[in-house]
C-alpha positions in Angstrom: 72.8 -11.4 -44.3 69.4 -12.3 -43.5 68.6 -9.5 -40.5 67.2 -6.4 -41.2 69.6 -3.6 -40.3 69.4 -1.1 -37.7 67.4 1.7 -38.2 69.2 4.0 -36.1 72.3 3.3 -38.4 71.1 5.2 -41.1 70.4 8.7 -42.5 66.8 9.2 -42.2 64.1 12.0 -43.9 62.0 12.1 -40.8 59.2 14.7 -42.2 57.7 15.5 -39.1 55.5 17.6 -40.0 53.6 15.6 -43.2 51.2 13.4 -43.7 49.6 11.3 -46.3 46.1 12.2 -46.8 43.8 10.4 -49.4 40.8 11.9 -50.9 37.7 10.0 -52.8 35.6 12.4 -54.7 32.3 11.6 -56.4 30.4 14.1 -58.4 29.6 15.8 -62.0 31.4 18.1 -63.8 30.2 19.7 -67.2 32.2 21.8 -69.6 32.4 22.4 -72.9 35.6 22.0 -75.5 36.5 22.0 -78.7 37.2 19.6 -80.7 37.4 18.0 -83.9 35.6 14.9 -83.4 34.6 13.0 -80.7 37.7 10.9 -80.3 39.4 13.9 -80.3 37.3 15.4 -77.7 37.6 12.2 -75.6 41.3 12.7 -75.9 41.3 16.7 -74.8 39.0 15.4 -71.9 41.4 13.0 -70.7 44.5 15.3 -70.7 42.5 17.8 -68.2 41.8 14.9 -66.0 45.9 14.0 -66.5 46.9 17.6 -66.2 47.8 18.5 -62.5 47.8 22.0 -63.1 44.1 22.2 -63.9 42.0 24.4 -61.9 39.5 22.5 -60.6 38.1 24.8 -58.0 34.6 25.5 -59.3 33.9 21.7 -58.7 30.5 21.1 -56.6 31.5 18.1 -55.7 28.7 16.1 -54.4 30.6 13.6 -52.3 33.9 13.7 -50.6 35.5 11.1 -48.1 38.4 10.8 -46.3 39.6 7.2 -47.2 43.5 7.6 -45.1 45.2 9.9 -43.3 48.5 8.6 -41.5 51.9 10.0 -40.5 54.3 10.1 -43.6 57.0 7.5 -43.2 60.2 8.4 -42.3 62.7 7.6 -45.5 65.9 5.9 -44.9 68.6 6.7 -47.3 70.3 3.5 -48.1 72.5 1.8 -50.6 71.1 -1.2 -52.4 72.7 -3.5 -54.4 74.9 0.0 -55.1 72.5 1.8 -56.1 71.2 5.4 -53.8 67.6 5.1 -52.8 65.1 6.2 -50.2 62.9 3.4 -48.4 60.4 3.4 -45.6 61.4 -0.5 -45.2 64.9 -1.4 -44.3 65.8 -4.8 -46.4 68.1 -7.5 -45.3 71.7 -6.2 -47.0 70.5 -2.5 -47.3 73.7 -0.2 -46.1 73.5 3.5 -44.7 74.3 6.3 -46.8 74.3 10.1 -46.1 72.4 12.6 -48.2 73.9 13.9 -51.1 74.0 17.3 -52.2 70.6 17.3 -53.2 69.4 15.6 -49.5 68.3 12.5 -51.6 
């Protein structure tokens, strides 16, 4: 098969409502921690920066652009090479599936 199947073929996760938005943020942000040494502190330091549930709030954040904002794609559900996925790109060979009792 070398054509890309039909989209209306398959299941799809339309999300209507979302959208992908992309946010660049430029600024300072002192705290203090403690620590044991400074490679330890470095370490703390980069697990809040990892950690989404970090409260970043007080922030005065002294630059912020919108870099993207576009609709979120609509997923198909498709069976490749027999495995279950979700793709915004239908694939030459790619087969329809429906949800499964999870909506994946």
């Amino acid at each position: 098969m070398t054509d890309t199947p039909d989209p209306t073929a398959f299941s799809a996760n339309e999300k209507p409502r979302e959208f992908d938005v992309v946010f660049r943020v430029s600024g300072t942000v002192r705290m203090t921690i403690e620590a044991d040494d400074k490679d330890d502190a470095r370490r703390k330091a980069e697990a809040m920066i990892d950690d989404s549930r970090q409260d970043w709030s007080d922030i005065d954040a002294e630059e912020i652009d919108i870099n993207y904002v576009a609709k979120s794609p609509t997923m198909y559900r498709v069976l490749r090479d027999g495995k279950k996925f979700q793709v915004s790109r239908l694939l030459p060979g790619d087969l329809p599936r429906e949800p499964d009792e999870r909506g994946f």
